[in-house]
C-alpha positions as CSV (number, residue, x, y, z in Angstrom):
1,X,16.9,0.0,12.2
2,X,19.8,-2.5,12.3
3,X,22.1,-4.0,14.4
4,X,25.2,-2.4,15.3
5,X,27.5,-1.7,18.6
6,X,26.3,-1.3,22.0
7,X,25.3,1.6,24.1
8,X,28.9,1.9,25.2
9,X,30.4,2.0,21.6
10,X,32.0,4.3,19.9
11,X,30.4,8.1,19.1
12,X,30.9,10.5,16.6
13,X,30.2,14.3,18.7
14,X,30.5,17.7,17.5
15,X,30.1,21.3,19.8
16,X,31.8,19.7,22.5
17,X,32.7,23.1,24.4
18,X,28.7,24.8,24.5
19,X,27.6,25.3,28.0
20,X,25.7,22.2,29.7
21,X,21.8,22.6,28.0
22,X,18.5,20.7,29.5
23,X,18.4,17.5,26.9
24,X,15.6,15.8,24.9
25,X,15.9,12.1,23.8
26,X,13.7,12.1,20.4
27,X,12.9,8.2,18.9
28,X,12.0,8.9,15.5
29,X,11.6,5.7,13.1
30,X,9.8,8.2,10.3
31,X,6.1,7.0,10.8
32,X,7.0,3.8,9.3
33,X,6.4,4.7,5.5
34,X,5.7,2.2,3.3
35,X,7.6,2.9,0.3
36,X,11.2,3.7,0.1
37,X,12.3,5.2,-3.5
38,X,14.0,3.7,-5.9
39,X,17.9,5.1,-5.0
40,X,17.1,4.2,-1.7
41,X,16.1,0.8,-2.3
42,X,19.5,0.0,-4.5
43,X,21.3,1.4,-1.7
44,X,19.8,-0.9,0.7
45,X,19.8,-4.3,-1.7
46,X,16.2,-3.8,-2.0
47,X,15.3,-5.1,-5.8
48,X,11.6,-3.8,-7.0
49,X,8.8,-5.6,-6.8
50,X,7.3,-5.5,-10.3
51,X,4.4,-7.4,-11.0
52,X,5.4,-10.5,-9.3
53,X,3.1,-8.6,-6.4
54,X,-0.2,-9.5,-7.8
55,X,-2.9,-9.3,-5.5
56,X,-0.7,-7.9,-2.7
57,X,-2.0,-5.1,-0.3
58,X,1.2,-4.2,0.1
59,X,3.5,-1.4,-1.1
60,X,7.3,-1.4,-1.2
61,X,10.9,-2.4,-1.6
62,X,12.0,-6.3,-1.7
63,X,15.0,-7.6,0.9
64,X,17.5,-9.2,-1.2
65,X,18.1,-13.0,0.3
66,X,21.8,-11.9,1.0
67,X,21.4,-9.2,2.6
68,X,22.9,-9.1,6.0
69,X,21.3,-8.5,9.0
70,X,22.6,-4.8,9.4
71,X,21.5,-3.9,6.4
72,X,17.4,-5.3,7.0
73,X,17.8,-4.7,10.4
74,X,14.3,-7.1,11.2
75,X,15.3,-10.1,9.9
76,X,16.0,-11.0,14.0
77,X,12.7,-12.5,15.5
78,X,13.5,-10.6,18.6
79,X,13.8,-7.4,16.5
80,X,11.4,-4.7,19.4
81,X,9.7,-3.5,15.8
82,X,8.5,-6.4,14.8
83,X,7.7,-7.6,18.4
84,X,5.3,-4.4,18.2
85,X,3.1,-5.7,14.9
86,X,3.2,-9.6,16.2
87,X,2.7,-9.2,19.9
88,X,2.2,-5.2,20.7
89,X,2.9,-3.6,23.1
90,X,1.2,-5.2,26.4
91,X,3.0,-8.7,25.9
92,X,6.3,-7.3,24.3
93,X,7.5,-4.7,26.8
94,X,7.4,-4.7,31.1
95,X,4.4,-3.6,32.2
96,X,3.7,-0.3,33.0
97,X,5.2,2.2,36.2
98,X,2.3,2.8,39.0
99,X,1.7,6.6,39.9
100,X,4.3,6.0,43.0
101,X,6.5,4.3,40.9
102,X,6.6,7.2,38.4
103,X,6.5,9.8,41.1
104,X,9.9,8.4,42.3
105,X,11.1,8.7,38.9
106,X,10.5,12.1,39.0
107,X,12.2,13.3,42.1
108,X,14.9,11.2,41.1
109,X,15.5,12.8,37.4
110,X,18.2,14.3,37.4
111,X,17.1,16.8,34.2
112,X,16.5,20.6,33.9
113,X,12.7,20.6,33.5
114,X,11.9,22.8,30.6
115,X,8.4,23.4,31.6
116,X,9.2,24.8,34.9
117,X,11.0,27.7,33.8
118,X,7.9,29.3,33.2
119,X,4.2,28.7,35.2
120,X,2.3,26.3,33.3
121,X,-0.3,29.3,32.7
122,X,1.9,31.8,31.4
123,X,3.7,29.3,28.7
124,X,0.1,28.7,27.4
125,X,-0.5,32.3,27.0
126,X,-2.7,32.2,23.3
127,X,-1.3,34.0,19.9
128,X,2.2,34.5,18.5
129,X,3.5,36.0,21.5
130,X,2.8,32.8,23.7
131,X,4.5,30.8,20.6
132,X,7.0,32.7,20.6
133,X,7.6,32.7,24.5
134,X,7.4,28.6,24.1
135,X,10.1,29.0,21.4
136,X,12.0,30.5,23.8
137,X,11.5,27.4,26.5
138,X,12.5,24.6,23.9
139,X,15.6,26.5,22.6
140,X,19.1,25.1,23.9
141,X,17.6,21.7,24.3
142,X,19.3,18.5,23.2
143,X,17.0,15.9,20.9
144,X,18.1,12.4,20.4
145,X,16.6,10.8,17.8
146,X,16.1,6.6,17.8
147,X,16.3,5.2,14.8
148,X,15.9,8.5,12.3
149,X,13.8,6.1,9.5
150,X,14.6,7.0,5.7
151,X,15.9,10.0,4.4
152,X,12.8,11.6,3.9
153,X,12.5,12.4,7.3
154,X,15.5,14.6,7.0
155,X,13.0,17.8,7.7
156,X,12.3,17.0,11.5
157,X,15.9,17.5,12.3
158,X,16.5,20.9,10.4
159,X,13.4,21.7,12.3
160,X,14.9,21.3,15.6
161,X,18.5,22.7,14.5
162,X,15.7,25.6,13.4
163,X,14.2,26.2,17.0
164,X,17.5,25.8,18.3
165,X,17.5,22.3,19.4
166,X,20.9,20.0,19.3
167,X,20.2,16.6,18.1
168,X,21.7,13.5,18.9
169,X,20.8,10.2,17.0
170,X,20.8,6.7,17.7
171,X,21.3,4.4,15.4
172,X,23.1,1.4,14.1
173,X,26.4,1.9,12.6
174,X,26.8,3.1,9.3
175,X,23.5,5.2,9.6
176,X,22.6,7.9,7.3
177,X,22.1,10.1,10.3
178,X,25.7,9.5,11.2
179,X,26.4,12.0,8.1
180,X,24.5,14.6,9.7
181,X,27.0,15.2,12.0
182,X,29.5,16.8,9.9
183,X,27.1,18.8,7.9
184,X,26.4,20.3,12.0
185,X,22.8,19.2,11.8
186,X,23.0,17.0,14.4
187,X,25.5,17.3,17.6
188,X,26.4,13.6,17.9
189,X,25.0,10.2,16.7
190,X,25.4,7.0,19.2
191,X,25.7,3.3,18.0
192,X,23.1,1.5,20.0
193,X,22.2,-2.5,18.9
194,X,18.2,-2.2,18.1
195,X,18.2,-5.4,16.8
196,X,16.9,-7.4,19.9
197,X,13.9,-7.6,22.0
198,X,11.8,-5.1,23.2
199,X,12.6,-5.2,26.8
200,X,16.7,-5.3,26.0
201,X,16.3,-2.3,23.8
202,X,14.6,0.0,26.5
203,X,16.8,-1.0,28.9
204,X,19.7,-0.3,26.9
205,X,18.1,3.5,25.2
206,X,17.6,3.8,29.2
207,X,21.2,3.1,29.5
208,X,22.5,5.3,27.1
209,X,20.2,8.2,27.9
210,X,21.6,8.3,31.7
211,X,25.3,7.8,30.2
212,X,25.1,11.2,27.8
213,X,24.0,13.3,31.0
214,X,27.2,12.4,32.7
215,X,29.0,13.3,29.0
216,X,30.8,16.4,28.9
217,X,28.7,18.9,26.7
218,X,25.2,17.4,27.8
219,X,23.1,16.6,30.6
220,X,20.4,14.4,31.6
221,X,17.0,15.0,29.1
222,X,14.5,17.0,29.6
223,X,12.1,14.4,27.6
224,X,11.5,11.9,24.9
225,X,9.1,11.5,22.2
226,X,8.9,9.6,18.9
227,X,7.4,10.0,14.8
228,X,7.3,6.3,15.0
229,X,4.2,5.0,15.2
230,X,5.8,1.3,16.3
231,X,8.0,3.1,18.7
232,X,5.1,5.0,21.0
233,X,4.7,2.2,23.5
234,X,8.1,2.2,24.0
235,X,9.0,6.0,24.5
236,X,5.9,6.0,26.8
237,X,8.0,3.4,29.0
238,X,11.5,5.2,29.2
239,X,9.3,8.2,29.8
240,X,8.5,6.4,32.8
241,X,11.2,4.9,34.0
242,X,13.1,8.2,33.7
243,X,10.6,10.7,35.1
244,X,10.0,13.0,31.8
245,X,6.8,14.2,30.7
246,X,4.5,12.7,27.9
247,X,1.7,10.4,27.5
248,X,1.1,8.1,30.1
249,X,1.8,4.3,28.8
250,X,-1.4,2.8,29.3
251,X,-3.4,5.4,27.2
252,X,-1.0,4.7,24.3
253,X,-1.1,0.9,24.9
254,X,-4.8,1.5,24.3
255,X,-4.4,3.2,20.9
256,X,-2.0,1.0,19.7
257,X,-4.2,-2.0,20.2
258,X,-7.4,-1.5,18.2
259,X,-9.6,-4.0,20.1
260,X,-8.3,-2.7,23.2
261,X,-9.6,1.2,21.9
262,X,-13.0,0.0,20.8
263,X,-13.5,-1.6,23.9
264,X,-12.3,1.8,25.8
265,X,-15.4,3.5,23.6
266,X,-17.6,1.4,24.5
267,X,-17.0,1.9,28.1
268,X,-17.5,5.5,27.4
269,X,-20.4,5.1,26.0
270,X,-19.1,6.2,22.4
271,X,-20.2,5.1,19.4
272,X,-17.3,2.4,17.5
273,X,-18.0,-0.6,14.9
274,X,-18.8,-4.0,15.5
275,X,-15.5,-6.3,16.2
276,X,-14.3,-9.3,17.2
277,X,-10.5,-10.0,17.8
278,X,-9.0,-12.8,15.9
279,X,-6.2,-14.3,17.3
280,X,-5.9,-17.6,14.6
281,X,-8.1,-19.2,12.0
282,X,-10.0,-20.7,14.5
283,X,-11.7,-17.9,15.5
284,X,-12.5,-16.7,11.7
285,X,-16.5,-18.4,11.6
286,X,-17.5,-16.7,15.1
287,X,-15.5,-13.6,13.9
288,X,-17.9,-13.8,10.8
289,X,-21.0,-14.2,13.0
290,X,-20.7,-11.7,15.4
291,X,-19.8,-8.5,12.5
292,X,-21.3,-10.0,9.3
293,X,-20.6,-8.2,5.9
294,X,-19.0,-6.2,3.8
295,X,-16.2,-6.1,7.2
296,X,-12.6,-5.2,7.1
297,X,-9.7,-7.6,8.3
298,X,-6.7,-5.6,9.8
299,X,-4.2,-6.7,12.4
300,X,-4.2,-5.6,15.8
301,X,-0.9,-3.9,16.2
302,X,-0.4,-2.9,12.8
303,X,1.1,0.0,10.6
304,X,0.6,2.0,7.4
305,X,-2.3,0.6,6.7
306,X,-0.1,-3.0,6.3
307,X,-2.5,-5.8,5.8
308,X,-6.0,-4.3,5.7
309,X,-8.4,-5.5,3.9
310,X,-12.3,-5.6,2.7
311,X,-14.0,-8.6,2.5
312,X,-17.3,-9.2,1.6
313,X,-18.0,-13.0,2.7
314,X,-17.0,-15.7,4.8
315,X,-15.4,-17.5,1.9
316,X,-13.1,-14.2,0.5
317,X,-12.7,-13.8,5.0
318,X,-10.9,-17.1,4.8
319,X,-8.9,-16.7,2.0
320,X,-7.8,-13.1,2.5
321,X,-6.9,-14.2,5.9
322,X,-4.3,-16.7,4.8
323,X,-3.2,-14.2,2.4
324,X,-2.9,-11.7,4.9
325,X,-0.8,-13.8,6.9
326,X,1.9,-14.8,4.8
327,X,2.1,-11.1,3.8
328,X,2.6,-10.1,7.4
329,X,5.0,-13.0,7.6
330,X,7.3,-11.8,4.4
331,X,6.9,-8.0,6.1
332,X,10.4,-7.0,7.4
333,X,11.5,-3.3,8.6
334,X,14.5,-1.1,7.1
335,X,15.3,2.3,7.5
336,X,12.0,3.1,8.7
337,X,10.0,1.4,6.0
338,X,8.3,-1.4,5.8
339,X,9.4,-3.6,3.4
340,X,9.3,-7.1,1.2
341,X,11.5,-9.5,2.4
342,X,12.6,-11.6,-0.8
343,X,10.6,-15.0,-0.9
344,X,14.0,-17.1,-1.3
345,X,14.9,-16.1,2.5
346,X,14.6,-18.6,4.7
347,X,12.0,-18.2,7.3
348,X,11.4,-18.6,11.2
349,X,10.1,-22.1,12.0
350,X,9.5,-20.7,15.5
351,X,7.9,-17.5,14.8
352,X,4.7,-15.9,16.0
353,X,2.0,-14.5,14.2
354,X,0.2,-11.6,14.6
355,X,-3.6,-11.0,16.2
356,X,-6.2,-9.3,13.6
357,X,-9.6,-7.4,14.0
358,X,-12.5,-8.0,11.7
359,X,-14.9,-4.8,12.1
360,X,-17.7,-3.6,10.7
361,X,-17.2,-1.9,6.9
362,X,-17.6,1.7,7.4
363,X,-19.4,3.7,4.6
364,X,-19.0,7.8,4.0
365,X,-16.4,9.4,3.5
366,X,-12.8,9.2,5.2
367,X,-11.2,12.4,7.1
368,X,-7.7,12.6,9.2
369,X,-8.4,14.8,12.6
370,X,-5.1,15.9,13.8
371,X,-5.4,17.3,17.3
372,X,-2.9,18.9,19.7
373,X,-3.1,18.6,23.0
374,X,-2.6,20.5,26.3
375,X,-2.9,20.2,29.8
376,X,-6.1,17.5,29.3
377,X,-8.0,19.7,26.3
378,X,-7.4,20.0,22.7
379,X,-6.0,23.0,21.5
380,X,-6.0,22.8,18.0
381,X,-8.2,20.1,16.2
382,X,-8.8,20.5,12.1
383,X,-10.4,18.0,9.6
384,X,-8.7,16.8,6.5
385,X,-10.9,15.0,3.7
386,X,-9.5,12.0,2.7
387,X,-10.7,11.3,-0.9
388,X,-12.5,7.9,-1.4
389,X,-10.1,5.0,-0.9
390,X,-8.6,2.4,-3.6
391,X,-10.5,-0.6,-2.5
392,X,-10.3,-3.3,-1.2
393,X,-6.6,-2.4,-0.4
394,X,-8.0,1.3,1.1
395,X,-5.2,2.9,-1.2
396,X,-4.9,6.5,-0.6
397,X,-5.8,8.9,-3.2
398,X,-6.5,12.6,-1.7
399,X,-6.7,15.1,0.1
400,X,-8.0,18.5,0.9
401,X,-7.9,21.3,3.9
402,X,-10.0,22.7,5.0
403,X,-12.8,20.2,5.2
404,X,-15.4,20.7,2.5
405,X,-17.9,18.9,4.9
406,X,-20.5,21.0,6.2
407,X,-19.3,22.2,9.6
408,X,-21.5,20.1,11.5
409,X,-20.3,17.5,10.4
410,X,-16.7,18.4,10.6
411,X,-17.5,19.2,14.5
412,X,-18.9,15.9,15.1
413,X,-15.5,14.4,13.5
414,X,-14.0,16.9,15.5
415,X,-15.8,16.1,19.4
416,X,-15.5,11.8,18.7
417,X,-12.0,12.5,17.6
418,X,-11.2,14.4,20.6
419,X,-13.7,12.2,23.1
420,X,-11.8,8.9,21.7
421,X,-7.9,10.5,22.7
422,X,-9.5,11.2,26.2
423,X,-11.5,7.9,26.6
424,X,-8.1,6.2,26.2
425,X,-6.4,8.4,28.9
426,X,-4.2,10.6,26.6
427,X,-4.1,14.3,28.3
428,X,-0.8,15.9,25.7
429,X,0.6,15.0,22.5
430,X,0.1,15.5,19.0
431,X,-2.3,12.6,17.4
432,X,-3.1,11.7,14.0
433,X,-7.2,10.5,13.9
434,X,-8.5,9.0,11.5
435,X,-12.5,8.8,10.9
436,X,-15.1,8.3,9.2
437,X,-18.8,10.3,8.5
438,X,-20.9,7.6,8.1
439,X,-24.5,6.9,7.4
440,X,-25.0,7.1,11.5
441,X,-22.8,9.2,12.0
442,X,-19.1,10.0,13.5
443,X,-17.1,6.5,13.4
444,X,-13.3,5.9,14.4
445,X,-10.9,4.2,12.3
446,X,-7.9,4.6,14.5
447,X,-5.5,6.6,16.7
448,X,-2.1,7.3,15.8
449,X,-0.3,8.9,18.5
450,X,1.9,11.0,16.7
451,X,2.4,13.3,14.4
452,X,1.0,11.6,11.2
453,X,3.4,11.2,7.9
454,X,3.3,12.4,4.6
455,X,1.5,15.4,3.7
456,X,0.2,16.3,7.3
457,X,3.0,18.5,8.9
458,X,3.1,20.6,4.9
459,X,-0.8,20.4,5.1
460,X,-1.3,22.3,8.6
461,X,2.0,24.5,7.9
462,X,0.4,25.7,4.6
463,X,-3.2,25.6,5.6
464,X,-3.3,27.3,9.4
465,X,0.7,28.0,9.6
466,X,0.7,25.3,12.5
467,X,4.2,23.1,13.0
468,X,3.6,19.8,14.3
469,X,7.0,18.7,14.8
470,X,7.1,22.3,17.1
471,X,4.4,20.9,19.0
472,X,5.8,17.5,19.3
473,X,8.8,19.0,20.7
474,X,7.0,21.2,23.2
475,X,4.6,18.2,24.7
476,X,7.7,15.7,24.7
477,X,9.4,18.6,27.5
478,X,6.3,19.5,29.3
479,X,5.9,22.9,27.9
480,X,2.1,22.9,27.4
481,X,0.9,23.4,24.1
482,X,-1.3,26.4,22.5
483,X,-0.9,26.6,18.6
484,X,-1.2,29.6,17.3
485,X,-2.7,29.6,14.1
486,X,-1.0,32.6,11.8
487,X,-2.9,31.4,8.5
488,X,-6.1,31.9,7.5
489,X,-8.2,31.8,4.1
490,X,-5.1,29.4,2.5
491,X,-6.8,25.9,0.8
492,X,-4.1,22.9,0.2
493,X,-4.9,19.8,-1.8
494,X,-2.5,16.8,-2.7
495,X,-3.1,13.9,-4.4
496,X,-1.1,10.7,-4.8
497,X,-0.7,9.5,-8.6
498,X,-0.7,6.1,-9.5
499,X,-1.3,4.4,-12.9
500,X,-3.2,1.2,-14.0
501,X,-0.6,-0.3,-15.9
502,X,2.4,-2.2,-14.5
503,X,6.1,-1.4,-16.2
504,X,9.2,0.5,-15.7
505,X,8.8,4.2,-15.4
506,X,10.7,6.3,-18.1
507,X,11.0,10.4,-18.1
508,X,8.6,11.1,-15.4
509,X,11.2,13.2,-13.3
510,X,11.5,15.7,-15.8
511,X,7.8,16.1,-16.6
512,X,7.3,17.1,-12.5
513,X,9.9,19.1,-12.3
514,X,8.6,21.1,-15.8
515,X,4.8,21.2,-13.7
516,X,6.7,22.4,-10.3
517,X,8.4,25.5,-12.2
518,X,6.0,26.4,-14.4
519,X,2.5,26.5,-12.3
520,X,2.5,29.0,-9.1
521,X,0.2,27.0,-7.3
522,X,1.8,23.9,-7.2
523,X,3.8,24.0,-3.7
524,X,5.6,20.8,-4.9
525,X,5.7,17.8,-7.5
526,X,7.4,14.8,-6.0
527,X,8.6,11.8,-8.2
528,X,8.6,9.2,-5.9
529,X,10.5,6.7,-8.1
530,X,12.7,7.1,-10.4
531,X,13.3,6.5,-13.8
532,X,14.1,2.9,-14.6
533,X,12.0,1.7,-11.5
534,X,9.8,-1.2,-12.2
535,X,6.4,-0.3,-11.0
536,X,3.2,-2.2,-10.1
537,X,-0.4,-0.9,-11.6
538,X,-3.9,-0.8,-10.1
539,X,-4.9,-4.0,-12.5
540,X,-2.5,-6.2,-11.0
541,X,-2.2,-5.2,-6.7
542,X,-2.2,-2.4,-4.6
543,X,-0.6,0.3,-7.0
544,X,2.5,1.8,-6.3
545,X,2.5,6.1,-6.1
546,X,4.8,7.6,-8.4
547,X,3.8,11.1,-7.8
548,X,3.2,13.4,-4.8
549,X,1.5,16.7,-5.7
550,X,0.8,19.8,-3.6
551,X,-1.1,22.7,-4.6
552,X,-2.4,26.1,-2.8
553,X,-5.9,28.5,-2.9
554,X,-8.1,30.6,-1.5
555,X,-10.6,27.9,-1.9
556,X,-10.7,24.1,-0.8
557,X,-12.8,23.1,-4.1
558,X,-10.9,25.1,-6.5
559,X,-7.8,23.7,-5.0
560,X,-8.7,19.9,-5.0
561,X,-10.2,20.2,-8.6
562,X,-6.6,21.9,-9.2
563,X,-4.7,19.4,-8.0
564,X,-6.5,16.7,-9.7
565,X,-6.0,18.3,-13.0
566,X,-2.9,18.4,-12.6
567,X,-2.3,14.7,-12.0
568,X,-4.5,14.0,-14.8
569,X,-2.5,16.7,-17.0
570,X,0.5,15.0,-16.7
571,X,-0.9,11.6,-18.3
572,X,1.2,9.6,-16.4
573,X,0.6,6.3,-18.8
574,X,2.7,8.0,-21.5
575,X,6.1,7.7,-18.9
576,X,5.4,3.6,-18.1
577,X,6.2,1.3,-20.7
């Protein structure tokens, strides 16, 4: 995100002359990944990080010091991103619309509703017919996406052009997106200034949203949604404000602020980890009393796993703290990734620092429960193993589906998962869980409240023939969802590959691309640098992935024992020098 013209600016439009269509104003910032290859990063004036990021939890591009402010795009302490990793949501944006307030709203919209085209029961009619039939409602609709995020995120809006969506992005100037319009992807992308507080940014997406329904060729939306993990609270607002359907506000104010969820458990009588909320080093030594050790520092409002930590004593809790800190301080966001700003830059005498959780370590192993919901129950909930996390910077490594837990236990991930999204008031949406199986059972690690990133929307297309950007869609208009799952009997497994070693990658490109045409199974083998990239190794920080691998089966094990052969097959080592 960066800063650019107003709401008013200029705005490049295409398909001018198509009958008025019901609308759908989509924020996407892209989940918030936190790497950004090695093309983009010269592209932005990000220089790699190398080794100089020794003992770093964190993984990404480095802001050059000259960059300007519309090519970082954070660099503004008023920036509504950062506001939601420092503050969150509760103190960053106005508080929430009452039921009357929201009511109003809704008689006031001035929007086709999608859903009521079709009785609520009859659009959640089961099996490929009903999917089919809730194509059918989305189709014609126009998505605006906020802030598209990197490249990579390209798929969500052939997607949409796919179910017969027109999208519209919003974006600084100079976007990437902006492209899209003359490759007829996307109908029209608006300059909009993101580059300011939170409250001045929904006031103005507000803004713009009313001005393209009185623009020839569109009409007031028919919702709004997000992929952006940072921009849920405030998509749950506009929601609001302009009577469209999705989650209410205050559930997703809950899941965004972990203390805030595990206290919503608890008053549910659910089972969640011993915490204390720190809010400066002051409160470390009680922090330390009350959960003990091995815990796990993490900030309050964070993202992509920024910041998190294990620590195993009060001394390592002190020092990882200040660590911590001045990580998060040197953590700016660009085109939807979070990234390093360079150390040379000068900083914010005035600025705030975020809140952190210490928690309870959890043991067992890690799982992702992505659930769709509709009309107040979950329609579609399946496990994903995680495999067993790079301490103590909880690096990914794998992943398999379906589960190869035994299915009691994947239904007791499956119940807390869903118990935790209603505990916290969500009734629709897509969610990303993640969990834990621990020693006593069923823990939760967070809520995400949106479609996760990475491998998940592959994983469920490949694995049960599910689309979660389909379903994001439908819950962002109000058309109820009821997945149909078309696939059965198909096993995926990926696995990020990483190498021990820190040193500039040489020749790795080619050895994927041989492994992608040669094996069947392999549904894809992603370089995610490039050669010449300087890369940082396991021995030295949080590592940095170089390869993305995919593969297929009729069996989970067979398929993760694939995958992993494959990774170890290519002997990465032999392309870093």
């Amino acid at each position: 995100v960066s800063s650019g013209g107003g709401a008013g600016g200029a705005a490049a439009a295409v398909d001018r002359h198509r009958p008025l269509q019901p609308s759908l104003l989509f924020c996407n910032c892209a989940a918030m990944s936190t790497m950004i290859d090695a093309d983009a990063a010269r592209r932005e004036g990000f220089v790699p990080l190398g080794a100089s990021r020794k003992g770093s939890s964190f993984r990404g591009g480095r802001a050059a010091a000259n960059d300007t402010a519309a090519e970082i795009g954070s660099l503004g302490k008023g920036h509504f991103l950062q506001e939601q990793i420092v503050k969150g949501p509760a103190a960053s944006l106005p508080r929430r619309k009452s039921l009357d307030e929201r009511n109003e709203a809704k008689d006031q919209a001035l929007y086709y509703s999608l859903r009521d085209r079709i009785p609520s029961d009859l659009a959640m009619t089961p099996g490929a017919g009903g999917q089919a039939l809730r194509r059918v409602m989305l189709h014609g609709a126009t998505v605006v996406f906020v802030t598209p995020g990197y490249e990579g995120k390209r798929f969500v809006f052939e997607r949409a052009k796919d179910l017969g969506v027109r999208s519209v992005v919003i974006d600084a100037p100079g976007s990437w997106a902006e492209r899209m319009v003359g490759e007829r992807v996307i109908a029209k992308f608006i300059p909009l200034d993101l580059n300011r507080d939170s409250t001045s940014v929904l006031n103005d997406c507000a803004a713009a949203i009313r001005a393209l329904g009185r623009e020839e060729g569109f009409s007031m939306p028919a919702g709004v949604c997000t992929f952006c993990e940072l921009s849920v609270p405030l998509v749950a607002r506009l929601a609001e404000t302009l009577g469209l359907p999705g989650p209410s506000s205050a559930a997703v104010d809950t899941a965004r602020d972990k203390h805030s969820t595990r206290a919503a458990m608890k008053a549910a009588g659910l089972p969640s980890p011993s915490c204390y909320r720190v809010n400066d080093e002051t409160d470390l030594k009680q922090a330390a009393s009350v959960v003990g050790f091995p815990a796990v520092l993490k900030p309050l409002n964070g993202a992509a796993s920024l910041g998190v930590k294990k620590v195993d004593s009060e001394a390592e809790l002190q020092r990882c703290y200040a660590d911590v800190l001045a990580e998060m301080r040197a953590t700016v966001v660009s085109s939807g990734a979070l990234v390093k700003k360079d150390p040379t830059a000068p900083s914010d005498p005035n600025g705030e620092d975020p809140s952190f959780l210490l928690e309870e370590y959890l043991d067992g192993p890690e799982v992702d429960v992505d659930v769709v919901m509709g009309l107040g129950e979950a329609r579609y909930a399946k496990v994903v193993d995680n495999g067993p996390t790079a301490e103590p910077y909880f690096a990914e490594t794998w992943g398999v589906c379906p589960s190869l837990l035994p299915a009691e236990g994947q239904a007791s991930l499956q119940k807390l998962a869903i118990d935790s999204l209603k505990c916290c008031g969500f009734d629709c949406g897509v969610f990303h869980v993640e969990c834990k199986l621990t020693s006593r059972g069923p823990r939760l690690i967070e809520i995400n409240a949106r479609m996760g990133g990475g491998q998940v929307r592959k994983t469920h297309l490949l694995a049960s023939g599910v689309d979660l950007v389909e379903e994001t869609l439908f819950t962002a208009v109000g058309i109820p969802c009821n997945p149909h799952v078309s696939i059965e009997n198909t096993a995926v497994a990926y696995t990020y590959v990483t190498n021990q070693k820190s040193g500039v990658v040489d020749g790795l490109a080619s050895a994927a691309k041989r492994v992608a045409e040669t094996d069947k199974s392999v549904a894809y083998c992603k370089p995610l640098v490039k050669d010449g990239a300087a890369i940082v190794g396991s021995d030295d920080a949080l590592p940095d992935w170089l390869l993305d691998v995919m593969v297929t089966d009729s069996d989970a094990k067979r398929a993760l024992d694939h995958v992993l052969s494959v990774a170890t097959a290519l002997d990465v080592p032999r392309f870093v020098r």
